[in-house]
Backbone as CSV, one residue per row, in Angstrom:
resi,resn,N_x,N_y,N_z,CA_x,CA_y,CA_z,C_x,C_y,C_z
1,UNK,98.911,94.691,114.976,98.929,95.361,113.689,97.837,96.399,113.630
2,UNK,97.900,97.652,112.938,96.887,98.930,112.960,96.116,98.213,112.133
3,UNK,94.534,98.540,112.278,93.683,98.289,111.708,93.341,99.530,110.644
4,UNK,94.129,100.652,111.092,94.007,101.600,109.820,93.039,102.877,110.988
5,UNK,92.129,102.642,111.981,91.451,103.398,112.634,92.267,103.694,113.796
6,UNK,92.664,102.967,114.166,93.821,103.244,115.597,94.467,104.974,115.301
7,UNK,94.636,105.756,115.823,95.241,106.927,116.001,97.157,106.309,116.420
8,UNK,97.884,106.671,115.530,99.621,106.814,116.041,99.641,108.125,116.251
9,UNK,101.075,108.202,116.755,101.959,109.204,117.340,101.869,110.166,116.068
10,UNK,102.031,111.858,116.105,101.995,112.568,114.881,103.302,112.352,114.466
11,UNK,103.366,112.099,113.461,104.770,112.204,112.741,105.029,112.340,111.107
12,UNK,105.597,113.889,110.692,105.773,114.040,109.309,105.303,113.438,108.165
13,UNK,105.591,113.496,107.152,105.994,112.071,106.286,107.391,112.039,106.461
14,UNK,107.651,113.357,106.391,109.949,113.239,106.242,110.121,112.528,107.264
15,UNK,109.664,112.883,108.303,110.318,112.302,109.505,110.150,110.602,109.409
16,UNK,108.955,110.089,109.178,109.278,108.721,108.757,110.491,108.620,107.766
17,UNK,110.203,109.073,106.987,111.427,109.067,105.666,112.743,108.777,106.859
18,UNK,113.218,110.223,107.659,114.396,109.348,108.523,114.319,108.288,109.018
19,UNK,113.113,108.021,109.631,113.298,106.656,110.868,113.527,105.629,109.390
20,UNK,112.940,105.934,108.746,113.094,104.184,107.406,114.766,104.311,107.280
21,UNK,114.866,105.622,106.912,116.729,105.427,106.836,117.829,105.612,107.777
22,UNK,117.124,105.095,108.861,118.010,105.169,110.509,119.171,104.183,110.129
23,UNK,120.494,104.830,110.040,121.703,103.618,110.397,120.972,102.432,110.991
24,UNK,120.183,102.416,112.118,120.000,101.837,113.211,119.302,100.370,112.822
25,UNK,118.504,101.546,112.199,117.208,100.414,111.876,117.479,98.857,111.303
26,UNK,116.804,97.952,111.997,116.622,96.759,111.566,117.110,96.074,110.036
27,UNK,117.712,95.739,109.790,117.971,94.939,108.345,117.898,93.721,108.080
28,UNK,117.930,93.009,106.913,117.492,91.585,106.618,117.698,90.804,107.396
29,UNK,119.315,90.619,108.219,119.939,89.560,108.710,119.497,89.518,110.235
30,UNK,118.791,90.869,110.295,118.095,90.597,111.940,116.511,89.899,111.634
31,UNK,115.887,90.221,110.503,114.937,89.375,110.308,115.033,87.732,110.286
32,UNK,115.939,87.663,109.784,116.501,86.237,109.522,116.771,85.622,110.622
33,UNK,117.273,86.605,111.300,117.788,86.014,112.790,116.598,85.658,113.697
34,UNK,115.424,86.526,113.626,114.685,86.298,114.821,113.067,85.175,114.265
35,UNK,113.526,85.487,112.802,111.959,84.620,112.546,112.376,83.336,112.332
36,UNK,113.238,82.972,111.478,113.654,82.041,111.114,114.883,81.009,111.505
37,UNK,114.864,79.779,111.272,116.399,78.832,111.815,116.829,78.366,110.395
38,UNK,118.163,77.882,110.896,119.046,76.914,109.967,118.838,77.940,107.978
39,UNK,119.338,79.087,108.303,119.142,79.977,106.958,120.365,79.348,106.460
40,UNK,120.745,79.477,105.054,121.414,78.945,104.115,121.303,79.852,102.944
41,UNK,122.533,80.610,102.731,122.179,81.654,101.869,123.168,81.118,100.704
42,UNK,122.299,80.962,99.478,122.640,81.236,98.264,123.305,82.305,97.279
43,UNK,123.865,82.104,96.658,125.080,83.092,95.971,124.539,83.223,94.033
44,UNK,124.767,84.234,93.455,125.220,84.366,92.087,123.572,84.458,91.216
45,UNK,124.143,84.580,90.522,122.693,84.931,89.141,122.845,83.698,88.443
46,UNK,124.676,82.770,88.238,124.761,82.077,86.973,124.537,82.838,85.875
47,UNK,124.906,84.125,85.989,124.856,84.683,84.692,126.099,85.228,84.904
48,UNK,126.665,86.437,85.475,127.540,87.489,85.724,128.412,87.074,87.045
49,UNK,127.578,87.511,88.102,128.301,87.461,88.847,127.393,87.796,90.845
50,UNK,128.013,87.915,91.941,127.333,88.190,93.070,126.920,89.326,92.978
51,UNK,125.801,89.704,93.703,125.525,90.709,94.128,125.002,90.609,95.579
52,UNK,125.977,91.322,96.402,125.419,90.756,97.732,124.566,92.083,98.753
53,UNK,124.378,92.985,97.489,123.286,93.980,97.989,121.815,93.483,98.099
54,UNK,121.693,91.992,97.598,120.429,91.076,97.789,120.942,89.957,98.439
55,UNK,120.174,89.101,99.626,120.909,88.664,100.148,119.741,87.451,100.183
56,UNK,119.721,86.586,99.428,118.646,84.990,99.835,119.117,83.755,100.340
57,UNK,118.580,83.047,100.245,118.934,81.582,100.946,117.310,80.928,101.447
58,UNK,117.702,79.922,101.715,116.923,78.567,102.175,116.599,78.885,103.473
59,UNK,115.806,78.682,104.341,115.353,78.436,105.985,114.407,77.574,106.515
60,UNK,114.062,77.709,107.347,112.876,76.773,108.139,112.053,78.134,108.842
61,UNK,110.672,77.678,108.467,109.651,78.981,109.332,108.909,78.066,109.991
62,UNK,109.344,77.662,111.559,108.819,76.911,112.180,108.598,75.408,112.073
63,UNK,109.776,75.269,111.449,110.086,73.775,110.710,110.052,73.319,109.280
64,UNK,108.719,74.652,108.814,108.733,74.660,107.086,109.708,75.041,106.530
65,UNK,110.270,74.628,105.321,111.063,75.041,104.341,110.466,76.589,103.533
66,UNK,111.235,77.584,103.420,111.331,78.424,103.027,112.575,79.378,101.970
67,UNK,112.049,79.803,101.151,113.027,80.887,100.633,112.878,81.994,101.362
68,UNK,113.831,82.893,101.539,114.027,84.295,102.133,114.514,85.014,101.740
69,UNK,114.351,86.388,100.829,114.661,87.088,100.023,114.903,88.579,100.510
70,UNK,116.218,89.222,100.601,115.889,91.162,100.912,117.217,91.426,100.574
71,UNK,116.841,92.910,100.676,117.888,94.323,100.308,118.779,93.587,101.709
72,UNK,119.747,93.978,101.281,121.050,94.341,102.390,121.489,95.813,102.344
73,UNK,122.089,96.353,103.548,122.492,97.616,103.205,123.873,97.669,104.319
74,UNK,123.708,96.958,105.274,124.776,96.902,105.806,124.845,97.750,107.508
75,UNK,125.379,97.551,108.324,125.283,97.847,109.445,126.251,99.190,109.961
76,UNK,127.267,99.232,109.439,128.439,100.372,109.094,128.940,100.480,107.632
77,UNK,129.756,101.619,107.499,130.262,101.992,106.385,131.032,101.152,105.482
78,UNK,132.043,100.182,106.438,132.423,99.644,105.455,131.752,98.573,104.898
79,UNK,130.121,97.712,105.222,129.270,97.019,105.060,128.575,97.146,103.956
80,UNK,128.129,99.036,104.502,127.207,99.986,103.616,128.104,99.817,101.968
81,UNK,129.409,100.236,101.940,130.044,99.629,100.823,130.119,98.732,99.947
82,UNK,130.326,97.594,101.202,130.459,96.287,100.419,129.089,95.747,99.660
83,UNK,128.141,96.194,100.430,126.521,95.689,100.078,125.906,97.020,98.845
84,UNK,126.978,97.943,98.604,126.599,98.985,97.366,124.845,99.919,98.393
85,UNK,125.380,100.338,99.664,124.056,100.991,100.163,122.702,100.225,100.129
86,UNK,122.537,98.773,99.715,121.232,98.177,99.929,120.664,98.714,98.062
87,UNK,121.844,98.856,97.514,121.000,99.286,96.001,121.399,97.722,94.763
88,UNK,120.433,97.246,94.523,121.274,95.977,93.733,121.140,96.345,92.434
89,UNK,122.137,95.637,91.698,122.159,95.855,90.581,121.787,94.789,89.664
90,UNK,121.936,94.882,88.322,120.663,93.380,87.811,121.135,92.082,87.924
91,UNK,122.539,91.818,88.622,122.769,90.751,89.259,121.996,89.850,90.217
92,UNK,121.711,91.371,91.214,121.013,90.473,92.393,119.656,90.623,92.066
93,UNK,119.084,91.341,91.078,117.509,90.805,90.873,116.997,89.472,89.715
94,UNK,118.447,88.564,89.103,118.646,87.660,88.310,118.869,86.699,89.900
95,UNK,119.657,87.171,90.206,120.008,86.028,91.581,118.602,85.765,92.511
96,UNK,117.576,86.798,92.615,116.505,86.698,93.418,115.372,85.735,92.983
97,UNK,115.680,86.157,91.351,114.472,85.705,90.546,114.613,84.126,90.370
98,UNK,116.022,84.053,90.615,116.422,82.529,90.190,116.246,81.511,91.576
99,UNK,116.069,82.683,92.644,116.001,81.320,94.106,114.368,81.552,94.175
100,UNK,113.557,82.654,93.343,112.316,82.152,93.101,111.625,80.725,92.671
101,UNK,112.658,80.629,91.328,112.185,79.581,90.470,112.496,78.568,90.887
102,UNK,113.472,78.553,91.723,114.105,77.388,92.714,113.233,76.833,93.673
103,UNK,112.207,77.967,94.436,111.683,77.947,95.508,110.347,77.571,94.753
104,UNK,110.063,78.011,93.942,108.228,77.282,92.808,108.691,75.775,92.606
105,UNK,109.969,75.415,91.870,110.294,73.990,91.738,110.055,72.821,92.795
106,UNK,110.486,73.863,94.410,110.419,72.727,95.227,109.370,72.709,96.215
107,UNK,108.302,73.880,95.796,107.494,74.363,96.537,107.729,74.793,97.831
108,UNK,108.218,75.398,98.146,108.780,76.788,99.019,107.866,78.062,99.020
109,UNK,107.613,78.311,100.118,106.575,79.768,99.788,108.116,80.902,100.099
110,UNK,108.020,81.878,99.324,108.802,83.181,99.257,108.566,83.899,100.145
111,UNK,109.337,84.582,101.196,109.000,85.873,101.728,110.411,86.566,101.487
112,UNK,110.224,87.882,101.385,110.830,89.009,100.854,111.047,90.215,102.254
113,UNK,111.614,90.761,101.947,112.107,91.998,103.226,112.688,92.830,101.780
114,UNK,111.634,93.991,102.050,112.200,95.357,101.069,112.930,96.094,101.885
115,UNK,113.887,97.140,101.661,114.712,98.180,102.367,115.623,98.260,100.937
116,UNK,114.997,99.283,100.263,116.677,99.976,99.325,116.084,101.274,99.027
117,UNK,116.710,102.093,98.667,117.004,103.720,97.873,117.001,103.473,96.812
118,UNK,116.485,102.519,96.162,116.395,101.946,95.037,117.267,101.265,94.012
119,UNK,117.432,100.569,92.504,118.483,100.136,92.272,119.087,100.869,91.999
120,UNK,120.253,100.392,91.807,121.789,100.929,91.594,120.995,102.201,90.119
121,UNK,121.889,102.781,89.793,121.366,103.505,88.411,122.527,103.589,87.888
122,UNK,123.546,103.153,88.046,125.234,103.334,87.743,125.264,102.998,85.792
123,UNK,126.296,103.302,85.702,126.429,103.456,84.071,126.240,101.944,83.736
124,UNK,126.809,100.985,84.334,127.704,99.498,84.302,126.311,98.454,84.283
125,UNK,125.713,99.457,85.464,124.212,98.559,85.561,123.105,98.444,84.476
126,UNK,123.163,100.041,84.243,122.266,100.431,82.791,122.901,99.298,81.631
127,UNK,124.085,99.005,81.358,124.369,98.562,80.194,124.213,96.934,80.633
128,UNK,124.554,96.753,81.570,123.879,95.022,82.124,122.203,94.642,81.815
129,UNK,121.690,95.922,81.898,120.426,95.318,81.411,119.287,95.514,83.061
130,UNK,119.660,96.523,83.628,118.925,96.856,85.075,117.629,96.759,84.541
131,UNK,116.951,97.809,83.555,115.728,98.002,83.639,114.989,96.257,83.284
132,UNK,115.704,95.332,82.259,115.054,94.546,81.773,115.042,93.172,82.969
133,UNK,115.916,93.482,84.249,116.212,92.629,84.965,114.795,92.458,86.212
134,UNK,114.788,94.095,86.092,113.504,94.315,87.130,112.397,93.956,86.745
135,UNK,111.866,94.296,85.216,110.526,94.198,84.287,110.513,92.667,84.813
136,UNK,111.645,91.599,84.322,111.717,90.469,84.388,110.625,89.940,85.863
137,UNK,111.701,90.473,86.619,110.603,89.875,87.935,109.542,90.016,87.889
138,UNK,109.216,91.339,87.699,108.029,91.683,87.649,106.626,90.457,87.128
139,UNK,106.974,90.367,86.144,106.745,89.464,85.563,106.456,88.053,85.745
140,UNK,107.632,87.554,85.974,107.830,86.136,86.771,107.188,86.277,88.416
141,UNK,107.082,86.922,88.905,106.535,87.254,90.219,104.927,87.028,90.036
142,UNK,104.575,87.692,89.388,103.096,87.537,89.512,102.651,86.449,88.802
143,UNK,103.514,85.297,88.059,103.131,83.677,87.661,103.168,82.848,88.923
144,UNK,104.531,83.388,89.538,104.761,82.178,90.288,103.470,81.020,91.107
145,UNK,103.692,80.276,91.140,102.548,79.413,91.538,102.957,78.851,93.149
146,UNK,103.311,79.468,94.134,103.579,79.309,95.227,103.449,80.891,96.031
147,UNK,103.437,80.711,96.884,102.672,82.517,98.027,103.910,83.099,98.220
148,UNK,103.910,84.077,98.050,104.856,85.051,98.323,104.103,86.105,98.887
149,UNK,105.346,86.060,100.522,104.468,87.282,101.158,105.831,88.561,101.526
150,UNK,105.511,89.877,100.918,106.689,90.594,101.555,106.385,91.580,102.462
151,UNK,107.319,91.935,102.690,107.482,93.248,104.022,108.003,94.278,103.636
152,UNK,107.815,95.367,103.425,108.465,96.589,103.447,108.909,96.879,105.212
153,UNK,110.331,97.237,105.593,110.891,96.982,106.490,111.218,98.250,106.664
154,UNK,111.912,99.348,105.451,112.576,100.559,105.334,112.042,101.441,104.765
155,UNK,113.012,101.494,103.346,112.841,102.615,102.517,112.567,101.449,101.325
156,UNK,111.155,101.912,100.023,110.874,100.933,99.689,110.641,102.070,98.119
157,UNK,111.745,102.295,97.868,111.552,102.776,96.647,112.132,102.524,95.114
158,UNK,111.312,102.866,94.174,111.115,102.561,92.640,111.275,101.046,92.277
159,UNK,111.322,100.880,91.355,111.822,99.695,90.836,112.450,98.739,91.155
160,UNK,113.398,99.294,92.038,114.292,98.711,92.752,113.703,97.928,94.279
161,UNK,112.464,98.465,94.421,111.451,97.422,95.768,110.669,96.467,94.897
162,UNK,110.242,97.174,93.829,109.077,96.366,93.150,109.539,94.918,92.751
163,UNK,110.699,94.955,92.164,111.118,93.797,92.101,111.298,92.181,92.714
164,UNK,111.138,92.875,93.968,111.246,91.899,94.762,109.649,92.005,96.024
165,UNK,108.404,92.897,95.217,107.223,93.145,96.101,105.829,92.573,95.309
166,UNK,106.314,91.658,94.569,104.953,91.345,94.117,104.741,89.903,94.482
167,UNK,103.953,90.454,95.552,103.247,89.230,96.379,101.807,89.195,96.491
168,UNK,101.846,88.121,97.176,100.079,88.002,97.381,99.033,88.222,98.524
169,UNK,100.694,88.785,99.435,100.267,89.965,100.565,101.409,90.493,100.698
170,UNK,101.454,92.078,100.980,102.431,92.747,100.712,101.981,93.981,102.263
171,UNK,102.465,94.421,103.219,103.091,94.381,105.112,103.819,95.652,104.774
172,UNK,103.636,96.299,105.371,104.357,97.937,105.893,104.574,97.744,107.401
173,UNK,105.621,98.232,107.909,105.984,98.115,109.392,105.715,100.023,108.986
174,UNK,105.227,99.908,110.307,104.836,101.953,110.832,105.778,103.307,109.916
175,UNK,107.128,102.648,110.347,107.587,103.901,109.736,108.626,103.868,108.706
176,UNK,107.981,102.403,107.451,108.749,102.485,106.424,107.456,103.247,105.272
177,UNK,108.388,103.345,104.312,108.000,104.226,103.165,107.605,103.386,101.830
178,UNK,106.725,103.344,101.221,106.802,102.652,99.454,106.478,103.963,98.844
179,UNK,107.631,104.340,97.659,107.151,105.239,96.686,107.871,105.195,95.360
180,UNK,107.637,105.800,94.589,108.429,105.456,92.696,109.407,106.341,93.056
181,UNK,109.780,107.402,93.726,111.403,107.396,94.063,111.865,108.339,95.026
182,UNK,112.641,108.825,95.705,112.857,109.334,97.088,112.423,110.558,97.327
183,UNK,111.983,111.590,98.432,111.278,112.654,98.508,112.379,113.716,97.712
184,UNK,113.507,113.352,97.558,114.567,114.659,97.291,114.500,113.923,95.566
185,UNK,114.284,113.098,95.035,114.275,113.189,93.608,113.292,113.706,93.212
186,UNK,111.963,113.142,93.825,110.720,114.019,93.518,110.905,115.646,93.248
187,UNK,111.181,116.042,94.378,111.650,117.857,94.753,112.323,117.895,93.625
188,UNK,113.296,117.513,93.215,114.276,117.930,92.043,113.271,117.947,90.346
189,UNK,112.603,116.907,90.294,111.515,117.372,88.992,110.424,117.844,89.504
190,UNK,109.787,117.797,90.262,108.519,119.027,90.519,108.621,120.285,90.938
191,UNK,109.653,120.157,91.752,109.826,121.918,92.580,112.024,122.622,91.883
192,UNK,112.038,121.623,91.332,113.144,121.568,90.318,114.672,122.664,92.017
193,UNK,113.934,122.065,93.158,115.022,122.223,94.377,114.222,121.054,95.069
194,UNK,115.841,120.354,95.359,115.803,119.186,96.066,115.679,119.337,97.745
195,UNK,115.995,120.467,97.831,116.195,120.990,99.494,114.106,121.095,99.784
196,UNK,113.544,121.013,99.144,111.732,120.686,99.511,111.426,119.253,99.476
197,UNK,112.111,118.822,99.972,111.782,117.351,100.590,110.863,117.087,100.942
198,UNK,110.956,118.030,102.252,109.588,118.051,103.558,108.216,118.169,102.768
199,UNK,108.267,119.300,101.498,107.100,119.195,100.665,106.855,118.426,99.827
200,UNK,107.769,118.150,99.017,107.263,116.542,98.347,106.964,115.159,98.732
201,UNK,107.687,114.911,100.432,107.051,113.646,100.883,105.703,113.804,101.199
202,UNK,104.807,114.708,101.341,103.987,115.301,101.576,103.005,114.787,100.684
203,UNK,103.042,115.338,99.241,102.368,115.149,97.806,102.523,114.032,97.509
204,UNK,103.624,113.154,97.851,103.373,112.055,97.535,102.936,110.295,98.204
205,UNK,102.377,110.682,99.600,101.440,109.656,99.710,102.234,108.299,100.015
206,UNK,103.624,108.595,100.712,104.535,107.512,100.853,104.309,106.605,102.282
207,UNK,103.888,107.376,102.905,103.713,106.910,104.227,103.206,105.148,104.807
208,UNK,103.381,104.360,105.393,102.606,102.800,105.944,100.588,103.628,105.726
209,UNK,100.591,104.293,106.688,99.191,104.971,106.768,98.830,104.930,105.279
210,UNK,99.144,106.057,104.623,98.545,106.406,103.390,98.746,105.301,102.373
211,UNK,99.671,104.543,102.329,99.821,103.525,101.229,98.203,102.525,101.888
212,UNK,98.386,102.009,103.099,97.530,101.179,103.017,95.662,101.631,102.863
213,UNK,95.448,102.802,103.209,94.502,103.736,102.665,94.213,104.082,101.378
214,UNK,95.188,103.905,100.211,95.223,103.854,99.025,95.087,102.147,98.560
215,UNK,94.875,101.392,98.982,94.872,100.376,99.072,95.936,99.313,98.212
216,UNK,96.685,99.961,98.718,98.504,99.430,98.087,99.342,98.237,98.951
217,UNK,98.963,98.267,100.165,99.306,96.924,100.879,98.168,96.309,101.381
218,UNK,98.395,95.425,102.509,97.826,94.726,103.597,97.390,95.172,104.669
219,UNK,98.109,95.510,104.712,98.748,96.109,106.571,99.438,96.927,107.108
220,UNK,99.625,97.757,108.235,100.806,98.287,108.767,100.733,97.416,109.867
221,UNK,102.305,97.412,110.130,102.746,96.671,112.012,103.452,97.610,112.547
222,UNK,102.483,98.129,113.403,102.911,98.935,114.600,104.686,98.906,115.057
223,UNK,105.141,99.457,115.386,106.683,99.635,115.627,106.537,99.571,117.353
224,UNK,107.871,99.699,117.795,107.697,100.012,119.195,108.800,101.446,118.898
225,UNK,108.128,102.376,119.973,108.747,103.775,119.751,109.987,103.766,120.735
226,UNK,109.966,103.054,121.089,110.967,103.424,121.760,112.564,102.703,121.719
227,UNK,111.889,102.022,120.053,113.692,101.238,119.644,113.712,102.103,118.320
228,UNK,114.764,102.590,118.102,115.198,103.244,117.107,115.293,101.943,115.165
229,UNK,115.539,101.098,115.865,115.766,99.701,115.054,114.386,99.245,114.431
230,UNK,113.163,100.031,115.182,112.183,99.103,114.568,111.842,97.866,115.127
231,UNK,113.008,97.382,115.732,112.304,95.658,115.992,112.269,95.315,117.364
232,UNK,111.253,94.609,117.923,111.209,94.219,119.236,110.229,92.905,118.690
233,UNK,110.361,92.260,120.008,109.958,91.016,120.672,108.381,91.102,119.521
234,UNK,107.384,92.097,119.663,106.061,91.926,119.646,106.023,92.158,118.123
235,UNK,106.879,93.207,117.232,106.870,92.939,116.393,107.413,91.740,115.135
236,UNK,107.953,91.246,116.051,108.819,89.868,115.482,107.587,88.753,115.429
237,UNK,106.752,88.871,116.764,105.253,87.855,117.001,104.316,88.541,115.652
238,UNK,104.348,89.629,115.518,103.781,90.180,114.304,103.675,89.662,113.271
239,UNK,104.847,90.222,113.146,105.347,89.180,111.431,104.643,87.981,111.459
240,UNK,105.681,87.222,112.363,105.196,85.679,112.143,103.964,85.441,112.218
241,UNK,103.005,85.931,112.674,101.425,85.560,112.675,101.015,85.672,111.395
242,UNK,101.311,87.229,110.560,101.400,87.040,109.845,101.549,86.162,108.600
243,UNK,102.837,85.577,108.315,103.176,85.367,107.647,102.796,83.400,107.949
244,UNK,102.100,83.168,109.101,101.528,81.683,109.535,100.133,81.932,108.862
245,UNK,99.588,83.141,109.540,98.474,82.962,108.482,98.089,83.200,106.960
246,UNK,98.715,83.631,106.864,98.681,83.548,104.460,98.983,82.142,104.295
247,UNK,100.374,81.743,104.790,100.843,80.313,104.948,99.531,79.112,104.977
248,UNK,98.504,79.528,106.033,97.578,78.613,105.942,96.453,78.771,105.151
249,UNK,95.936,80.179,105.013,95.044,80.599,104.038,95.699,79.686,102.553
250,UNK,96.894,79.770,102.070,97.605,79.443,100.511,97.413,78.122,100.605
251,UNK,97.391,77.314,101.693,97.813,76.081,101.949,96.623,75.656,101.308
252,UNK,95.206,76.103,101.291,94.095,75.247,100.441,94.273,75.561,99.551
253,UNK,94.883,76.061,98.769,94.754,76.520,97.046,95.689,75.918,96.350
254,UNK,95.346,75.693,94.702,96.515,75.177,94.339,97.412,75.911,93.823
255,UNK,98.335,75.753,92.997,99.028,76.948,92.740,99.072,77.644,91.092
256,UNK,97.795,77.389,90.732,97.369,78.495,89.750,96.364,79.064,90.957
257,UNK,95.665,78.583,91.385,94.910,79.885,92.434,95.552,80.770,93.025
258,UNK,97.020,80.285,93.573,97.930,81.371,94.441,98.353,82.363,93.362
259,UNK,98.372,81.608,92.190,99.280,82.932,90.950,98.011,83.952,90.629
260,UNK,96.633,83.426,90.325,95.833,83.957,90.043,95.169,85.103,91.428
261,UNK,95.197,84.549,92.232,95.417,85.642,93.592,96.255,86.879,94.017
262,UNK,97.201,86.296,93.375,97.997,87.439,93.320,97.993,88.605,91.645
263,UNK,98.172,87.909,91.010,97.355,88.736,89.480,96.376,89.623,90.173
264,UNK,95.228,88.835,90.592,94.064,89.700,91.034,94.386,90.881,92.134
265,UNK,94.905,90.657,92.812,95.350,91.543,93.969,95.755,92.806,93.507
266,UNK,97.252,92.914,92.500,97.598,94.055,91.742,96.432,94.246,90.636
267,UNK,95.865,93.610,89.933,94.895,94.344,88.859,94.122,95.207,89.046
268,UNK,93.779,94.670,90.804,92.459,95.658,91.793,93.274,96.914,92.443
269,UNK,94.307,97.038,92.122,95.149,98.382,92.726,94.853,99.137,91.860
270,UNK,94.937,99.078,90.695,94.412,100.476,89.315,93.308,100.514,89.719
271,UNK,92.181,99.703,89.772,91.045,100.399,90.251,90.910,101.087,90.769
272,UNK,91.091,100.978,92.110,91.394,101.442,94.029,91.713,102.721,93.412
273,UNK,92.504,103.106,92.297,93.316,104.206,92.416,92.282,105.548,91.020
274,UNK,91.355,104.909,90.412,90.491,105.415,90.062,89.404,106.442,90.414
């Protein structure tokens, strides 16, 4: 993992912006696949209905019981479809929030995998109640009394990441992105032309590097350059070290300390940003 001093390869901000939105690139179900056994994925909000642009379930992380929470987006077109592009709508952030409360009940620590273009913004969603679905987590996320650790994997923007990123360590892999919303929406209200991309990812500070320099995550994990996917062998050992050590760090605390750890964590980001 970069310690933040290490020198990488030069590369854009846009150009990360592509590699986060490579067809190619890595998605939930390869995470699932390589960290974890015996996954068991859960369905529905109990309110409405599926949304399988969020995709959770039950696992074992090295024999522990776990929840596992992320964007789906799909591997081809007709996937990319079925999963609505990795954009959920307030279904699947009712469905996320609910294998939260599932996962605090039985004491389960949470980990999360971000990757969306954010939520849905569709007419159907607005009137379901999107914005109040996200606030919700928001919310319930930073009580929970069990560790939640996530990953930004992709593209990790607006509301639609946050929802599912408030943890009590929060992981950038090299050449994903966190920002309040994509370099071409930006361009469209600041430079009021969306075709200045290249200049608004720029201004806005989206980068693994610059987020964790702003002191907005944890970490970056190095990529290997030479898989288009993002994922190899060493970054898979990554993660999991990762995510063994918070695991044991949380393991002495109880779980108002883990909620209160994490409270503290985001409260000290407005500062940082002072």
């Amino acid at each position: 993992m970069s310690d933040n001093k290490k020198k990488t390869k030069i590369k854009t901000p846009y150009e990360r912006v592509l590699a986060a939105r490579d067809p190619h690139r890595a998605g939930i179900t390869d995470y699932i696949e390589g960290l974890f056994t015996d996954f068991i994925e859960l369905k529905g909000d109990r309110l409405g209905k599926e949304d399988a642009a969020i995709l959770g379930g039950i696992a074992l992380f090295e024999g522990r019981p776990v929840t596992v929470i992320g964007h789906r987006k799909g591997k081809d077109l007709e996937e990319n479809l079925a999963f609505n592009f990795g954009m959920p709508e307030p279904e699947g952030y009712r469905k996320a929030l609910r294998l939260m409360k599932q996962a605090e009940k039985f004491g389960r620590p949470v980990i999360t995998f971000i990757d969306t273009p954010g939520a849905y913004p569709g007419k159907e969603a607005e009137e379901n109640g999107q914005s109040n679905a996200i606030a919700e987590n928001l919310r319930e996320m930073s009580a929970l009394k069990i560790p939640v650790i996530c990953f930004v994997t992709g593209e990790g923007n607006s509301g639609g990441a946050l929802a599912i990123g408030v943890g009590n360590k929060v992981y950038m892999l090299e050449n994903a992105v966190y920002c309040v919303l994509s370099p071409e929406g930006f361009a469209s209200i600041l430079f009021k032309d969306a075709s200045k991309k290249e200049e608004a990812s720029k201004s806005m500070k989206m980068t693994a590097h610059e987020i964790f320099e702003a002191g907005l995550c944890d970490g970056v994990i190095d990529e290997d350059s030479r898989s288009r996917s993002g994922l190899s062998a060493v970054v898979l050992e990554n993660i999991r070290s990762l995510i063994r050590t918070e695991l044991s760090r949380t393991d002495e605390m109880t779980g108002e300390e883990i909620a209160a750890d994490r409270f503290a964590k985001f409260r000290q980001m407005g500062r940082n940003m002072v």
